[in-house]
Structure formats: structure tokens, C-alpha cells
N, C-alpha and C positions, 0 to 999 in steps of 0.2 A: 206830086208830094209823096214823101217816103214816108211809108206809115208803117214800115216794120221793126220788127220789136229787135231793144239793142241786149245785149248782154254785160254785165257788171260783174267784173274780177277786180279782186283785191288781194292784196300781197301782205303777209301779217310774218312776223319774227322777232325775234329781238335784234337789239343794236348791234347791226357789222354782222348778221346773217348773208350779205348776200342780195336780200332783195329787192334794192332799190337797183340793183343791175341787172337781175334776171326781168325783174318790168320793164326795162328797158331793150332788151332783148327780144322778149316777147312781142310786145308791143312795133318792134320795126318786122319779126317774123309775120306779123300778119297784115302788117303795109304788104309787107312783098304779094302777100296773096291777094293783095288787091282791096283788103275790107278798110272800114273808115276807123281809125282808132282813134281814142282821146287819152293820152297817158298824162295823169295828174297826181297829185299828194296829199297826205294829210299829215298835221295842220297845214292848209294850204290851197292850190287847186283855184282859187278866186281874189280875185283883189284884196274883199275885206277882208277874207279868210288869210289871207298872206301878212299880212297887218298885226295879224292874232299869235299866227307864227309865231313870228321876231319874239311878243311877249312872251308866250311860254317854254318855247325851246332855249331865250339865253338870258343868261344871270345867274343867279345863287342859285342851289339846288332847292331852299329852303323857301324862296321868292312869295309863292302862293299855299295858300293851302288845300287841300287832295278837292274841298269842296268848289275852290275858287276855280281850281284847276276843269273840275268837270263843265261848270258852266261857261268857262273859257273855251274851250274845246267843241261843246257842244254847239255854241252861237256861230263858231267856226263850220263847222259842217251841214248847219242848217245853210248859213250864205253858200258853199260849197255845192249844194245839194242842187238850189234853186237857180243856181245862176254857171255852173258847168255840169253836174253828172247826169239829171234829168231832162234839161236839152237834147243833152248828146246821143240820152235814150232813147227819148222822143224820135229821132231822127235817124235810130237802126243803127245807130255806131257801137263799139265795143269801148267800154270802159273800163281802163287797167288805171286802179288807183292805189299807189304806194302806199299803206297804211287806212283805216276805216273804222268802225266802231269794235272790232274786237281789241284794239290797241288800247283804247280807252276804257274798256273792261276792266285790262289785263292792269294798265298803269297806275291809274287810276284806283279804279273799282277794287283792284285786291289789295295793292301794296299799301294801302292806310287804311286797316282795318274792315268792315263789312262796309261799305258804300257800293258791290255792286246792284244793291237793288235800285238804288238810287239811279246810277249810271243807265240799267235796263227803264226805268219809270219814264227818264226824259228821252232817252232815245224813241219810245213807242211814243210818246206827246210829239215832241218835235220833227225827229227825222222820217220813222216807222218805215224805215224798208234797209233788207241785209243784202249782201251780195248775191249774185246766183254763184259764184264760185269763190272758196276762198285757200289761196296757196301758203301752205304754212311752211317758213324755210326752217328745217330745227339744224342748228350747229351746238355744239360745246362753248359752253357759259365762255369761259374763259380764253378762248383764242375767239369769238365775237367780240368780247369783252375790249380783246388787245386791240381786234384791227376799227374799231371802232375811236377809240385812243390815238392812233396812230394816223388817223384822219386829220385830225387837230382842226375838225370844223367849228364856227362860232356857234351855230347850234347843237352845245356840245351835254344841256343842263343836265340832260337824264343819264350819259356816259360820264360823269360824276358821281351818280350814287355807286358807283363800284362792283366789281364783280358778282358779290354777296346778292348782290338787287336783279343782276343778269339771270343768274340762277332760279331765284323765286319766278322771276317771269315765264323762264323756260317752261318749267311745274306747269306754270298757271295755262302758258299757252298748248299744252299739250291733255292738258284738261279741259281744256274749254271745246278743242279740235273732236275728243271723245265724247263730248256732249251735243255736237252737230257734225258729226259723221256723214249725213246726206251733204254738204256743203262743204266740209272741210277737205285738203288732199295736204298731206304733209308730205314734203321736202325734203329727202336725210341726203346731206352729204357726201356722205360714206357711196350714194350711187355713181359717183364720177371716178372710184378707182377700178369699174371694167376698161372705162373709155382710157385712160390713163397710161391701166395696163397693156393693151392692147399698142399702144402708140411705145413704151419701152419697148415689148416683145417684138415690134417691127424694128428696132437699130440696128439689129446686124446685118438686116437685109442692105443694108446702103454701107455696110463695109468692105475694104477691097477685099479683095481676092485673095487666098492662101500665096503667100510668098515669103523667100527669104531675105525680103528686105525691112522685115519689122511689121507686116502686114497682119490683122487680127487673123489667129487660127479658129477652126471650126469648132476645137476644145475651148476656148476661149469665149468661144459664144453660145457653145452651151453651159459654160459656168454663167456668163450675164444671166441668160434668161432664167435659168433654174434659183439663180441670186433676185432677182425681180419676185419671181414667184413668192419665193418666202417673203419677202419685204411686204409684197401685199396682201400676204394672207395676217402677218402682224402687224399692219396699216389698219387694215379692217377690221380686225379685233379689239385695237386699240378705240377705232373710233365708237365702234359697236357699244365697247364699255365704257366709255364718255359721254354715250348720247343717250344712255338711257336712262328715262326719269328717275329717281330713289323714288320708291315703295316708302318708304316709312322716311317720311321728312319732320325730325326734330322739332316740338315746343319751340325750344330757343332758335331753330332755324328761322320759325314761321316769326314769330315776334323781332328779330333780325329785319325777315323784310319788310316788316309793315311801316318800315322808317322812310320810305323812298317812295315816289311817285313817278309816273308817264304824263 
């Protein structure tokens, strides 16, 4: 009998961050190495939980209300809890789950007014246990925004309330991430343009040889590279000033988002 203890990761962002692939990624990186993984979802992860789904991810934006919603949500991850992620724990397995109760926080609990105490109350009653790791992907509101759009999944309710909603979330999740520091590891983006750059900087190596037949010259490939360089250094500035929270987020911003829900 395996009696050792499993570990629980979870993947938090907003919509069209990203993470529902990088868990997926993860999750086969450590088949390779041999350990037992369980990669599941929220809403979702269990039959009845899957059931739960359907209702709140599709239809009108306006469908339930932020309260209907939490207890939707929550019934959801309680089935979730008892019938895949503490099994799998029980049993020494790694648990990568798309989504978990900081989502429900964030959708929920902020974006209609003060109900996260509410949201924190039934979590410690019901479910009472958080991740030991939780990966937060932060991207720029508004190209999440788009590729999330460009999905055109039928689970699409919360990629309706619009960018303005994306944004609030961002805030919220990057606030919540500085409130559980031990737990949290945030995700920027912006880390993929070494790998990026490194793979431009190597194209010349794979071109021909100096010749008078139209062949790329040696001047010529030191303009690419020197051309790459700057591209990435205003790549990275740009995303740098994109992703970072505003300090001082507007009255009318915050009342804005409290119109939308997770």
C-alpha cells in the first residue's frame, strides 16, 4: 500500500493566460520522470462536478447571481475534492488542477462587491485545504482578453464580461498572490523572450556561406542580430509596462468591475 504523501498544484490566471497548457505540459514533464500525475479542472475534475460546469460556464453572463454562483461552484469542488483530488493524494500522486479556490475568490468574491468573506467562510466549512503550490500565469488584460475570444469555446460565459472584467481580475490576482507569498509563484510572460531571443540570434548560423551568388554577407548578419537585440529590448519594455499592476486603480474603475463575475 502507498502511503505517501501526494503533492497539490494548482494553476490560477485569468482567461487565455496560458494555463490550461502550461498544466498540461507540466503534468506530461513529470509522467516522463516517472511519478503518477492526476491533471484535472475546475469547475470540473468529477462527474457531478462536470454537470456543474455546463451550468455556470454557459449562457448569459447575467444567468446567476455572484451568491448563486459561489454555492454553484462550491458544491462543485466539494464533489471534486472527495471523489478525485484526495484519492489521488491519498495515494502519493501529484495533483495539477487547472483552476481552484483562488479563482473563486478572485470571480466571485471580488467582482460583485465584498462577498469574499463569504467565499473564504464556505471554503474553510466545506472544502478546508489550499494548494501546497500555486502557479500564477500573469499576462496583459487585453491580448488574454483576445486569445481567449478567439477560442470561441461554448464555455465562453466569463470571456463576455469583457476586457474591463479581465483587468480587475488581474489587480485582484496579483493581490491575493502578495497575500500568500509562501504559496504563490507568479508566471510573467515577458520570461520567454531570452529563450526566443537566443533561437533569432542563432539564424545566421544555418545560413550559406559568404558568396557571389546572393548568399547572406557577414554585414548582414550582423545587422539581423543587432536588429533582434533592439526589438527585444523594446519587446520587453513594452511587456514590462503592460504587466504591471496600476498603483492607484480609479473609484469608477473598481465600481466598473463589480458588474461581472467568475
Amino acid at each position: 500500500m502507498n502511503t505517501a504523501k501526494g503533492r497539490f498544484i494548482s494553476f490560477e490566471g485569468i482567461d487565455g493566460s496560458g494555463k490550461s497548457t502550461q498544466a498540461k505540459r507540466l503534468a506530461a514533464a513529470l509522467e516522463a520522470q516517472g511519478l503518477e500525475v492526476v491533471l484535472t479542472r475546475e469547475p470540473g475534475g468529477s462527474a457531478g462536478a462536470e454537470e456543474i460546469r455546463a451550468l455556470v460556464l454557459q449562457g448569459d453572463p447575467d444567468r446567476w447571481s455572484a451568491e448563486t454562483e459561489i454555492l454553484l461552484f462550491t458544491a462543485a469542488r466539494r464533489d471534486h475534492m472527495e471523489r478525485t483530488i484526495l484519492p489521488a493524494l491519498a495515494a502519493g500522486k501529484v495533483v495539477i488542477c487547472d483552476r481552484f479556490a483562488d479563482s473563486t475568490r478572485m470571480y466571485q468574491g471580488l467582482s460583485r462587491g465584498d462577498l469574499r468573506a463569504l467565499v473564504d467562510q464556505l471554503h474553510d466549512l466545506m472544502i478546508g485545504r489550499e494548494p501546497d503550490l500555486t502557479l500564477l500565469f500573469d499576462m496583459d488584460p487585453d491580448i488574454s482578453h483576445t486569445r481567449a475570444v478567439e477560442r470561441d469555446s461554448i464555455d465562453s460565459r466569463f470571456e463576455d464580461f469583457g476586457a474591463d472584467f479581465q483587468r480587475a481580475m488581474r489587480i485582484g490576482f496579483l493581490d491575493l498572490a502578495a497575500s500568500a507569498p509562501e504559496r504563490f509563484r507568479i508566471i510573467d510572460a515577458a520570461r520567454i523572450l531570452p529563450i526566443v531571443g537566443l533561437l533569432l540570434w542563432l539564424v545566421p548560423l544555418i545560413w550559406p556561406d559568404v558568396g557571389e551568388d546572393g548568399a547572406i554577407s557577414t554585414s548582414q548578419a550582423t545587422l539581423y542580430v543587432f536588429a533582434i537585440w533592439i526589438a527585444l529590448i523594446g519587446v520587453g519594455g513594452f511587456l514590462a509596462w503592460r504587466m504591471s499592476p496600476s498603483e492607484d486603480v480609479s473609484g469608477d474603475e473598481t465600481e466598473q468591475s463589480q458588474g461581472a463575475e467568475r
